[in-house]
DSSP file (Angstrom, degrees, kcal/mol; ACC not computed):
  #  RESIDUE AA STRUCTURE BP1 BP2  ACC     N-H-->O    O-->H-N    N-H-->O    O-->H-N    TCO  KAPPA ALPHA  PHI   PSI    X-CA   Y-CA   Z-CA
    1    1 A X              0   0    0      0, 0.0     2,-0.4     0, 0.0    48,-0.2   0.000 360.0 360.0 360.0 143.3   -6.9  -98.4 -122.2
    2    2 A X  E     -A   48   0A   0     46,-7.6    46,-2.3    76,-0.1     2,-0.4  -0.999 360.0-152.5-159.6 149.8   -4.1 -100.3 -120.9
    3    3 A X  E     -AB  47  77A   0     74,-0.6    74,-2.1    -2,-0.4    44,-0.2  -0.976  12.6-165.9-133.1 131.4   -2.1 -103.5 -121.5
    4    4 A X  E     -A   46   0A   0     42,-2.3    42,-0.5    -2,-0.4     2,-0.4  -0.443  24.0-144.7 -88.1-175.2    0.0 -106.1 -119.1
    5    5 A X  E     -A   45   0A   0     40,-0.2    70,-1.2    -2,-0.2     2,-0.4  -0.956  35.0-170.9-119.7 128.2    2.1 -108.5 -119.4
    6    6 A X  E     -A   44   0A   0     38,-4.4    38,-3.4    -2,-0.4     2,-0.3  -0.952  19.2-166.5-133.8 138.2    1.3 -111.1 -116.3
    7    7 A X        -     0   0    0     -2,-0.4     2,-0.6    36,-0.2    36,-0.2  -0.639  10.5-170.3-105.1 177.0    2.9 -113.9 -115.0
    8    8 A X        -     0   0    0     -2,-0.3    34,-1.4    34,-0.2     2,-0.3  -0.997   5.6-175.1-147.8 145.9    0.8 -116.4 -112.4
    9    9 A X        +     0   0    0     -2,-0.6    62,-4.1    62,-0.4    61,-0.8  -0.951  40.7  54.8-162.6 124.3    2.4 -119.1 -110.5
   10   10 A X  E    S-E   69   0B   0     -2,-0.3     2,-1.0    60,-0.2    59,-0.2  -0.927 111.0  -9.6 147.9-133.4    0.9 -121.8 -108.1
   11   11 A X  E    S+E   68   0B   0     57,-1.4    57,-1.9    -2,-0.2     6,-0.1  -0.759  94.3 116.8 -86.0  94.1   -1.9 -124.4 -108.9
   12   12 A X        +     0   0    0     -2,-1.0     2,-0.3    55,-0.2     6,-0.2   0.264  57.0  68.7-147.9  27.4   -2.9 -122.7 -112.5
   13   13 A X  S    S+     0   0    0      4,-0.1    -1,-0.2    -3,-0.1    29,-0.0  -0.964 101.5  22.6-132.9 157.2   -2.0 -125.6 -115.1
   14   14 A X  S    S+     0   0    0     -2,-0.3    -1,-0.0    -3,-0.1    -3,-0.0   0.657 113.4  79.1  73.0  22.9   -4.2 -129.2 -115.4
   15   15 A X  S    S-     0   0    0     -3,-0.0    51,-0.2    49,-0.0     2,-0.0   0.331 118.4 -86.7-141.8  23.4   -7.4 -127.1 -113.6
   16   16 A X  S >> S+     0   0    0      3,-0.1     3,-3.6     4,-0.0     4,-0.7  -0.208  77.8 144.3 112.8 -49.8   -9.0 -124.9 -116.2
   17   17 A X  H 3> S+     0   0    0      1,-0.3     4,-0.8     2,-0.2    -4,-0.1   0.391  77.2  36.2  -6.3 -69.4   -6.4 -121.6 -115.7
   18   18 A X  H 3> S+     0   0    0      1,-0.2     4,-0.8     2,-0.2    -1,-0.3   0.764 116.0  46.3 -45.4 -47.9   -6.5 -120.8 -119.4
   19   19 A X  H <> S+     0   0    0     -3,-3.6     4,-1.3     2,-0.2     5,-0.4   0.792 111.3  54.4 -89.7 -24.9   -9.9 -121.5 -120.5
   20   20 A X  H  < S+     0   0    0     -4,-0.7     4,-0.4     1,-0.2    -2,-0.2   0.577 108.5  59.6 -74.4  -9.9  -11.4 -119.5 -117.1
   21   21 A X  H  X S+     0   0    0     -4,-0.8     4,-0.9    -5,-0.3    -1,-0.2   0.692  98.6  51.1 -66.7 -41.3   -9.2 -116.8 -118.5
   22   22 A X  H >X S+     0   0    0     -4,-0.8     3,-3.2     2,-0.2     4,-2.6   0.950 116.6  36.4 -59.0 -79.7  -10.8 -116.5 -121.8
   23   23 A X  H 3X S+     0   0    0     -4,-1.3     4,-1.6     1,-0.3    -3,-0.2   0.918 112.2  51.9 -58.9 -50.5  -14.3 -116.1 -120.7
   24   24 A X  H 3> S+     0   0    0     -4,-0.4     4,-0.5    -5,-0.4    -1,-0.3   0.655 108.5  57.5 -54.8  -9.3  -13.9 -114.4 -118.0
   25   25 A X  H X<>S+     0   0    0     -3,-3.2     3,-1.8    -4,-0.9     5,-1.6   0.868 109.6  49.1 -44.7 -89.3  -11.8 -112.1 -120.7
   26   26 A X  H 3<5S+     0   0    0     -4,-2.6     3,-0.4     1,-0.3    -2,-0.2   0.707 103.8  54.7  -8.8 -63.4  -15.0 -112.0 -122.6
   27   27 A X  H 3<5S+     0   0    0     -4,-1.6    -1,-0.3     1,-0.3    -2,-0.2   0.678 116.8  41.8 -67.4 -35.2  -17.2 -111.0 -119.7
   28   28 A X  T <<5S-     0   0    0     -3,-1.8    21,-0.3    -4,-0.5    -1,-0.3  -0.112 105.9-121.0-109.9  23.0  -14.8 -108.1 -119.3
   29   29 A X  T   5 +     0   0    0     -3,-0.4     2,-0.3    -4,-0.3    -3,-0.2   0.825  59.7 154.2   9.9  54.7  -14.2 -107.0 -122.8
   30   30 A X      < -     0   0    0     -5,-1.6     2,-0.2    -8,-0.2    18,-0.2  -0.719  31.6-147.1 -93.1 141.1  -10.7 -107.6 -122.3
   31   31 A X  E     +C   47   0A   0     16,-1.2    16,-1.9    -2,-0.3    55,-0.3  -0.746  43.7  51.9-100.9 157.9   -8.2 -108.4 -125.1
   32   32 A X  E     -Cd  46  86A   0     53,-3.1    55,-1.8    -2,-0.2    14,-0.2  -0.968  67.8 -62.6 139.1-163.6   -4.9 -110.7 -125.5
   33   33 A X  E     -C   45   0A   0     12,-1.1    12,-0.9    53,-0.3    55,-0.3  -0.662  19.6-163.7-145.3 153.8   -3.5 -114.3 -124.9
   34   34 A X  E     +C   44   0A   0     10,-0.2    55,-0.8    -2,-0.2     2,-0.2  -0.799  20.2 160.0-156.1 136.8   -2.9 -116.6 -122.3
   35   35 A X        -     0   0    0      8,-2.1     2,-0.3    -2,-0.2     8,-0.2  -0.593  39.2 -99.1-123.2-177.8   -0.5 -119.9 -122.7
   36   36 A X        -     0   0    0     53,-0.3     6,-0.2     6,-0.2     2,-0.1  -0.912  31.1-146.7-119.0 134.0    1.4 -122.3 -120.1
   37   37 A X    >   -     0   0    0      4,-0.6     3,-0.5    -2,-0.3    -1,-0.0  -0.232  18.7-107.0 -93.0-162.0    4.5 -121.8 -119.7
   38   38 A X  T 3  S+     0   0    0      1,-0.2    -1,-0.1    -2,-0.1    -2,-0.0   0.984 108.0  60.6 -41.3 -67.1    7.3 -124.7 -118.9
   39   39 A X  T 3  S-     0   0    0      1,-0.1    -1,-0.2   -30,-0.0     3,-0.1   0.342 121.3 -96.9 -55.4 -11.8    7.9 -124.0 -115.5
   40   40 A X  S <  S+     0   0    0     -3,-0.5    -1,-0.1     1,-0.3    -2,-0.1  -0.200  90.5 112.6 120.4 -55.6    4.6 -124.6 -114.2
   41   41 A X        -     0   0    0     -5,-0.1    -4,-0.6     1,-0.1     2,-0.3   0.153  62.3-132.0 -56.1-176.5    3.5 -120.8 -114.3
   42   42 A X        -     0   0    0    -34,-1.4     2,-0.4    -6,-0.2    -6,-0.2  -0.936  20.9-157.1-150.7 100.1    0.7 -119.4 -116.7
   43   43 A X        -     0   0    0     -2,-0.3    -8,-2.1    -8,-0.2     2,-0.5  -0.744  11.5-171.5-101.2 138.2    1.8 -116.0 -118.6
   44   44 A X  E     -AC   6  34A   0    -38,-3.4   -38,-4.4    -2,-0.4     2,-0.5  -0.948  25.1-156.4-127.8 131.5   -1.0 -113.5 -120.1
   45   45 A X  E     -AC   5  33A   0    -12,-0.9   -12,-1.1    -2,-0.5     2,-0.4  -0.967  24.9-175.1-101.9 148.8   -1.0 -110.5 -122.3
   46   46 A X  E     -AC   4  32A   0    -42,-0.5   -42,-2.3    -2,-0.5     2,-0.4  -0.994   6.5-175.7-149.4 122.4   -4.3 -108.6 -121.2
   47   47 A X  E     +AC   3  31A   0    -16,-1.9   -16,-1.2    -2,-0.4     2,-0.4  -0.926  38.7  79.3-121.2 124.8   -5.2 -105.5 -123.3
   48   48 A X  E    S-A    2   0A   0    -46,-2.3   -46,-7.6    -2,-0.4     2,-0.5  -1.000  85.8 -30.9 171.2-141.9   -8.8 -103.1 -122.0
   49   49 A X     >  -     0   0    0     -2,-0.4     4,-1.8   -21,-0.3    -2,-0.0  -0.773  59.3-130.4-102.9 121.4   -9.9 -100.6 -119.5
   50   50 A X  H  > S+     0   0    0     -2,-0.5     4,-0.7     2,-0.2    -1,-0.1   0.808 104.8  53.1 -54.8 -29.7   -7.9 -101.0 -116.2
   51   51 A X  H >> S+     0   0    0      2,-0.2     3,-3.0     1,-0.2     4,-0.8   0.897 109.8  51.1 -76.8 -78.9  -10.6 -101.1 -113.8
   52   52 A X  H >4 S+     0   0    0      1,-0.3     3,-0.8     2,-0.2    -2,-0.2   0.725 107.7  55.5   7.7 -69.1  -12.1 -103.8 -115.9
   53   53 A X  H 3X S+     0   0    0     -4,-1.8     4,-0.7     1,-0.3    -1,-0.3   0.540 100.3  54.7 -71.6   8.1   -9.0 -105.6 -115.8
   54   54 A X  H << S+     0   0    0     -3,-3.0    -1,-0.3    -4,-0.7    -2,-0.2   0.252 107.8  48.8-110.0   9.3   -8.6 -105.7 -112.1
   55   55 A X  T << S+     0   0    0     -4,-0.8    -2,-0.1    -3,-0.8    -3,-0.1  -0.186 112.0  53.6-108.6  33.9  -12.2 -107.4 -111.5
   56   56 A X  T  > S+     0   0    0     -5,-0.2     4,-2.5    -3,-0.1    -2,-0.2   0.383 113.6  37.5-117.4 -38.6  -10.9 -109.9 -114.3
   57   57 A X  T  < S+     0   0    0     -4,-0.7    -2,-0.1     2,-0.2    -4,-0.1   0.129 115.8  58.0 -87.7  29.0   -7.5 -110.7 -112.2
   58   58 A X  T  > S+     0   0    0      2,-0.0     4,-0.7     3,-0.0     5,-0.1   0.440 113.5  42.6 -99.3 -44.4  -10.1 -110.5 -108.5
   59   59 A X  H >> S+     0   0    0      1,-0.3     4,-2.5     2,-0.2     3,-1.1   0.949 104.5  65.2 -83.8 -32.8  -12.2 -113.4 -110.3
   60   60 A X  H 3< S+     0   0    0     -4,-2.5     4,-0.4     1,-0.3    -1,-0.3   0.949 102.6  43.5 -55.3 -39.8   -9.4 -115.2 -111.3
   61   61 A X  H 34 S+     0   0    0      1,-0.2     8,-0.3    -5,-0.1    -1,-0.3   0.591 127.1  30.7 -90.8  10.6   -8.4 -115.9 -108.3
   62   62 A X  H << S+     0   0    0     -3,-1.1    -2,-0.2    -4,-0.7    -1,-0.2   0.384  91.6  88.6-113.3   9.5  -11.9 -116.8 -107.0
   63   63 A X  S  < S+     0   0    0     -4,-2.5     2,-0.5    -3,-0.2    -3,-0.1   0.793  97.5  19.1 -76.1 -28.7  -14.0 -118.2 -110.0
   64   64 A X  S >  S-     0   0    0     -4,-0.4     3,-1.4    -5,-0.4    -1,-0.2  -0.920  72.6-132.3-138.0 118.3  -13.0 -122.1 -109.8
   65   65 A X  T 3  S+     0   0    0     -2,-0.5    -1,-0.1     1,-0.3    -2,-0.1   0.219 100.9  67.9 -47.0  13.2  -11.6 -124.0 -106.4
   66   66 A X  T 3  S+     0   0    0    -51,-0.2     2,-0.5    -2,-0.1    -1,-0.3  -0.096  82.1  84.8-106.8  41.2   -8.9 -125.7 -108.3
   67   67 A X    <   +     0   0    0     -3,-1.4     2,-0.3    -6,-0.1   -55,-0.2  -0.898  50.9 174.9 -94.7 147.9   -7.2 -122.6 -109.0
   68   68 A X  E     -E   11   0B   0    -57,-1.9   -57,-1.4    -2,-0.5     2,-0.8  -0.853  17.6-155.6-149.1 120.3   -4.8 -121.5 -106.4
   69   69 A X  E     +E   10   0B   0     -2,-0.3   -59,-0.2    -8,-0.3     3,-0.2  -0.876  16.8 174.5-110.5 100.1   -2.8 -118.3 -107.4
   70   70 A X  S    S+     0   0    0     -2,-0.8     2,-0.4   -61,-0.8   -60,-0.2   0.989  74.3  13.4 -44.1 -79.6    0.7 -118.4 -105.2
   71   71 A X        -     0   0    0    -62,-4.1   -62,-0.4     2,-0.0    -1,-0.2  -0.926  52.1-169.9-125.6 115.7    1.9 -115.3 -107.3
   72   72 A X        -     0   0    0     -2,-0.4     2,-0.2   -64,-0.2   -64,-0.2  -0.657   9.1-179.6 -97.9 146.4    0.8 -112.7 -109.6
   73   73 A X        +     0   0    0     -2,-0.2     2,-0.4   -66,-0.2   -66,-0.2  -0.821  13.0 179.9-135.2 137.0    3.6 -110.5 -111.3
   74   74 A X        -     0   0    0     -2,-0.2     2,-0.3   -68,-0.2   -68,-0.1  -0.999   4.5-173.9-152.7 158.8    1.9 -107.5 -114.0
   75   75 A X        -     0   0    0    -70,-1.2    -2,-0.0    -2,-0.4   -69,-0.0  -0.685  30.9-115.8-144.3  97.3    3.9 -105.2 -115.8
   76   76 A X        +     0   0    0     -2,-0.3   -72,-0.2   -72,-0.2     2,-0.2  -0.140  45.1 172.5 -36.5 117.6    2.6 -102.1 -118.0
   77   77 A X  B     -B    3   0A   0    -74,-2.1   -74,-0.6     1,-0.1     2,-0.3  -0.592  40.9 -76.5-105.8-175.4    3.8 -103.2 -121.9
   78   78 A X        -     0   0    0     -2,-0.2    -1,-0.1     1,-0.2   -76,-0.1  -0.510  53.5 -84.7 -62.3 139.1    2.9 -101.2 -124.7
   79   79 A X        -     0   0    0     -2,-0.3     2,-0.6   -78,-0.1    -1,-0.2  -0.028  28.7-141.6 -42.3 134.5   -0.6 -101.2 -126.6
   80   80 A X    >   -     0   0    0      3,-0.1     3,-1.9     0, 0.0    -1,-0.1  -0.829  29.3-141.0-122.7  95.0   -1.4 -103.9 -129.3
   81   81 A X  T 3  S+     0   0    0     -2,-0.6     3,-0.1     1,-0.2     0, 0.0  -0.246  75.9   6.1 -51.5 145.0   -3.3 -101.9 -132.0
   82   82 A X  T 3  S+     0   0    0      1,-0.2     2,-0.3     2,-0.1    -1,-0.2   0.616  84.4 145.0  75.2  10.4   -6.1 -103.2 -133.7
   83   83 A X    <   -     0   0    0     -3,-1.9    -1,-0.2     1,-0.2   -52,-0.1  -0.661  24.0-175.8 -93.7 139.5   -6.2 -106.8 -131.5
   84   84 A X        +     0   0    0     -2,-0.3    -1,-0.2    -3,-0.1     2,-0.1   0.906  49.1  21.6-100.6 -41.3   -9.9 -107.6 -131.2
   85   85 A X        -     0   0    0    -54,-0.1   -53,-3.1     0, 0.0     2,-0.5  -0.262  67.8-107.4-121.0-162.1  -10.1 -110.7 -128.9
   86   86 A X  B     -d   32   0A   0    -55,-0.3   -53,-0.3    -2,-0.1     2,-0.2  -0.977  38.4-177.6-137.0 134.6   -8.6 -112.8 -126.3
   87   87 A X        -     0   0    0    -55,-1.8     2,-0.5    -2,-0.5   -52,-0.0  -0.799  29.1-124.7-148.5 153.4   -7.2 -116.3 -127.1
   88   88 A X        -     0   0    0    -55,-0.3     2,-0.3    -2,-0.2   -53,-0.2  -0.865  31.8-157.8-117.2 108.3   -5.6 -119.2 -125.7
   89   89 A X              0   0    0    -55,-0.8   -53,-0.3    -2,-0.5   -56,-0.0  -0.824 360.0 360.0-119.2 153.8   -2.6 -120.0 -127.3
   90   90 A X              0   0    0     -2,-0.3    -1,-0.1   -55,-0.1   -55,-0.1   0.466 360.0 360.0 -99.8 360.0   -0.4 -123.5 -127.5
């Protein structure tokens, strides 16, 4: 079990980004958030099993043609006990 923190930068807000995160989340039993930030960018905390979470960030960047991911940044944080699901936050 392992958690990131990621940020994504390119065409990833007004095309789905968030909500193709969730479900594909789902599919993966992955836990966590993902909002828009200001700037453009899309930041996620993403909580599971690491191999699992690198065929959730490989489909993200091929599940819908409007997505176009310039740049991925991930960064090991600490574990969030006792988090069940993964949500889309405003």
């Amino acid at each position: 079990m392992i958690r990131y923190h990621i940020l994504v930068s390119g065409r990833v807000q007004g095309v789905g980004f968030r909500y193709t995160a969730s479900h594909l989340a789902s599919l993966y039993n992955l836990t966590g958030w993902v909002r828009n930030c200001y700037d453009g960018s899309v930041e996620m905390e993403v909580q599971g099993d690491p191999g699992n979470i690198d065929f959730f960030i490989q489909k993200l960047k091929t599940e819908s043609r409007w997505i176009r991911i310039r740049s991925l940044e991930k960064k090991q944080i600490p574990l969030e006990s006792g988090e069940t699901v993964f949500h889309v936050r405003y």
